[in-house]
N, C-alpha and C positions, 0 to 999 in steps of 0.2 A: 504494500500500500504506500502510495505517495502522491505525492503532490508535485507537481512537475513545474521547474522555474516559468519566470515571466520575464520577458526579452525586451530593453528598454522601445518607447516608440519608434519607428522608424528607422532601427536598429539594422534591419537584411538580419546575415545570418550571425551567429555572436563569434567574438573569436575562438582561437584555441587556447585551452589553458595551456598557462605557461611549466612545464611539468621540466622542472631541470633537478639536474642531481646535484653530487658531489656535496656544500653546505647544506644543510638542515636548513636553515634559514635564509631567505633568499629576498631582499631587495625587491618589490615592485614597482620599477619606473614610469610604468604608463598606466596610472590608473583610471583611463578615461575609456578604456573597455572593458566589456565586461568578462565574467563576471566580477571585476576587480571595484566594476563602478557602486559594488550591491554592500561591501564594504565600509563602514560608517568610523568614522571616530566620535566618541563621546564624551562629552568635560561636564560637571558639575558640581554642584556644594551637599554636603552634610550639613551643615552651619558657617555662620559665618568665617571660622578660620579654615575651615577644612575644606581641600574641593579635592577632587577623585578624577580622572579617566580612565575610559574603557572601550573596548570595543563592541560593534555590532553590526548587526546584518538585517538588509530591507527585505522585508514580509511580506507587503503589500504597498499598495501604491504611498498609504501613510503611517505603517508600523514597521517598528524596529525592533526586532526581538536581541536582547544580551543578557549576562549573568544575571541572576535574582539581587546579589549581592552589589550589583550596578544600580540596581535600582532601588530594593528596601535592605538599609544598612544594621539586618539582623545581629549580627557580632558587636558595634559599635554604640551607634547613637538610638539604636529603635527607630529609625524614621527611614521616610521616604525623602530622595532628592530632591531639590530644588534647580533653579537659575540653569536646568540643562539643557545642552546645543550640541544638535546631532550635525556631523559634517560629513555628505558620504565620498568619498575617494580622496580625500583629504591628502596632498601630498607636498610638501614643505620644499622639497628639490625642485619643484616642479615653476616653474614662472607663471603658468596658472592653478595655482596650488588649489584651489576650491571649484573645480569646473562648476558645482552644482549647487554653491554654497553653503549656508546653515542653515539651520530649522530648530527653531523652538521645540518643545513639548507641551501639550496638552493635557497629557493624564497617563497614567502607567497603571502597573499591576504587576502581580506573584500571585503563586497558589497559595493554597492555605499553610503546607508543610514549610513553606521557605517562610511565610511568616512568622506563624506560630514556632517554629520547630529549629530553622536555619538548616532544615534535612537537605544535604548536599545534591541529593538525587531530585532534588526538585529546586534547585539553584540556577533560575532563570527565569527572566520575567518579558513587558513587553513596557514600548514607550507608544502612547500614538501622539502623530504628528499636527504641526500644526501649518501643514505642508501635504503636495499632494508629489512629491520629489520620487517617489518610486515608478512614476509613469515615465521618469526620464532614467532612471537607474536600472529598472530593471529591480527582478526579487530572487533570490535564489528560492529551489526547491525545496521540500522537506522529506522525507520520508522512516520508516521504520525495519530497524534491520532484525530479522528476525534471527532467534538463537542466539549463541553467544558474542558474534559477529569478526571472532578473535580471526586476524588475519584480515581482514578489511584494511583496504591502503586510503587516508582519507590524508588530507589538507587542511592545515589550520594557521588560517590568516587571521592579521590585526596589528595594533600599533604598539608596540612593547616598547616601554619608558626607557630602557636603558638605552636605546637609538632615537630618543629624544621623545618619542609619542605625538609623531607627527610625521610621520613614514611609513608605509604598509610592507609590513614582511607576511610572507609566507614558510612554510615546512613542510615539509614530506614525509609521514611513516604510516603507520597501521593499528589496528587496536590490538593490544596486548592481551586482555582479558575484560572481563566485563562483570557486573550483578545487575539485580531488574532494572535497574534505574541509573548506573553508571558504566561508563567507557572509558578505561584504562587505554593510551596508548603513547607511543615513545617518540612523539614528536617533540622538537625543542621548542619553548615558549617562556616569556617574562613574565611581567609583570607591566597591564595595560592591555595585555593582551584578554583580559577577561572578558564572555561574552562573545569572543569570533567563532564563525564557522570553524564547524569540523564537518569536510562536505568529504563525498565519496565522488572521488575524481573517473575511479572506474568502472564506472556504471554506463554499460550503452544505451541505458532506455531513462537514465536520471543525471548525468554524470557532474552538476551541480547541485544536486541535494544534500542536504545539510541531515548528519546523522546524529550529531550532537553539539552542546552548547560548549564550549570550554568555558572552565572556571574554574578550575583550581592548579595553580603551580604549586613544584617542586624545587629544590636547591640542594643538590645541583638538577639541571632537568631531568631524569632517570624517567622517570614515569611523571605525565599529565593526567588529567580527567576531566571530564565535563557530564551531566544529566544527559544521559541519551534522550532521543524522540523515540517514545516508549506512545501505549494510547492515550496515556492522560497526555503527554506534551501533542502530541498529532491533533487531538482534538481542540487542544486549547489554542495551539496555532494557528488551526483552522478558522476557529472563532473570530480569533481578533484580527486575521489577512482583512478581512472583508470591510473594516472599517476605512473609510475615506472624511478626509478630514470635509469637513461642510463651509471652508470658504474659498472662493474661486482666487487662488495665487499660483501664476505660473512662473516655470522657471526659465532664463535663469534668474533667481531673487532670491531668496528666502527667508526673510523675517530675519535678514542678514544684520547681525551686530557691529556698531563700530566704537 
C-alpha cells in the first residue's frame, strides 16, 4: 500500500535521483529539482531564548510532515512551536538560495503517544501551511513496508547543523532491523537532520516514497532511526495530504520574512 509522489506543476518528467556512492553523505547542489525540491528546512522557537531547526518533507500541496519532537517539545518545554518558517530546497551555496521561498505555519499536530508518552515510535508530527508551495515543489510519496523491511536500501536527506543547516545533504544505506513502529538503519546523519525522508530509492513502482520519518541520532552514527509508516502513520498522512491552505498566495512569494 502506498501513496504515490506528486510531480511539481508543469514539471514533464522529474529527474533522476542523484544515487552516488563512495561518502555517506553527499552535498546537494541543485536543489531546484526534484525530488530535492520536496525537501524543507525548518527554524523555530521553544521560547523566547530557544529556537531549534529541522528538517522536513512536502505532503501535500500545504503540509509538511517532520519529527514529533520538531514540533511538540515533549522532552523539554511541554509545548508546541512557535514563530516557525518552512523553507523548501533551501540552499545557502546557491545564489538563488530560496527558489521557493518561506512559508509560515498555520497549525500543526502529533498523535496522542508523542504527546502524552514522547513514544519514539510515534515521533513525528505534521505542520500545515500557510502557503499552497507544494503545487510548485512537488510531494514525495508515502508508503508501508511490510515485514521486517531489514535490507531495504532507503535515503535520508536534510540539513545537518554541523555543515551549517543551511545545505541539503543526502546518504545512502539500508534498514538494519526494525520493531512495529521503528527502522533501524546505518545511514550517516546529524543533528538538524531530524524529521527528513527516509525514502526507498528502489522501488520501480514508488521509488520516492518515504518509509520513515528520521528522528533520532547517534554519536558516533553507528545506527539511526526514525517511526516507520506503519497504518497508524499511513492513515494519519493521508488525512492531513488533503489539506490546502484557504488563501489564494502564489508563488514565487511566500509570506516571505525580512
Amino acid at each position: 500500500m502506498f501513496v504515490s509522489p506528486t510531480y511539481p506543476e508543469n514539471s514533464g518528467n522529474p529527474a533522476s535521483l542523484r544515487i552516488i556512492g563512495g561518502d555517506d553523505r553527499i552535498p546537494i547542489s541543485d536543489t531546484k529539482v526534484f525530488p530535492w525540491t520536496t525537501v524543507v528546512q525548518i527554524v523555530g522557537q521553544w521560547d523566547s531564548n530557544t529556537f531549534f531547526g529541522c528538517t522536513g518533507w512536502m505532503l501535500g500541496p500545504s503540509t509538511v510532515v517532520t519529527a514529533g519532537h520538531c514540533v511538540y517539545n515533549f522532552i523539554g518545554t511541554k509545548t508546541f512551536a512557535y514563530n516557525v518558517t518552512i523553507t523548501p530546497a533551501l540552499n545557502t551555496d546557491d545564489p538563488q538560495s530560496t527558489p521557493f521561498g518561506s512559508c509560515r505555519t498555520l497549525g500543526e499536530s502529533v498523535l496522542t503517544p508523542w504527546f502524552d508518552n514522547g513514544d519514539g515510535g510515534y515521533d513525528y508530527g505534521v505542520y500545515r501551511l500557510a502557503c499552497r508551495v507544494g503545487q510548485q515543489t512537488g510531494n514525495l510519496g508515502f508508503k508501508i513496508v511490510a515485514g521486517d523491511g531489514v535490507g531495504t536500501s532507503i535515503a535520508v536527506t536534510g540539513y545537518p547543523s554541523d555543515k551549517g543547516g543551511s545545505t541539503m545533504w543526502a546518504s545512502l544505506g539500508s534498514i538494519t532491523s526494525s520493531t512495529a513502529t521503528l527502522f533501524f538503519y546505518d545511514n550517516d546523519t546529524m543533528g538538524g537532520q531530524s524529521g527528513g525522508p527516509a525514502w526507498d530509492y528502489l522501488d520501480p513502482n514508488c521509488h520516492v516514497c518515504v518509509v520513515a520519518v528520521h528522528a533520532h541520532e547517534y554519536d558516533p552514527p553507528t545506527m539511526n532511526s526514525g517511526p516507520r509508516i506503519n497504518e497508524t502513520a499511513f492513515n494519519y498522512f493521508l488525512t492531513e495530504q488533503q489539506f490546502v491552505a484557504p488563501i489564494m498566495i502564489f508563488l514565487p512569494l511566500v509570506m516571505r520574512d525580512y
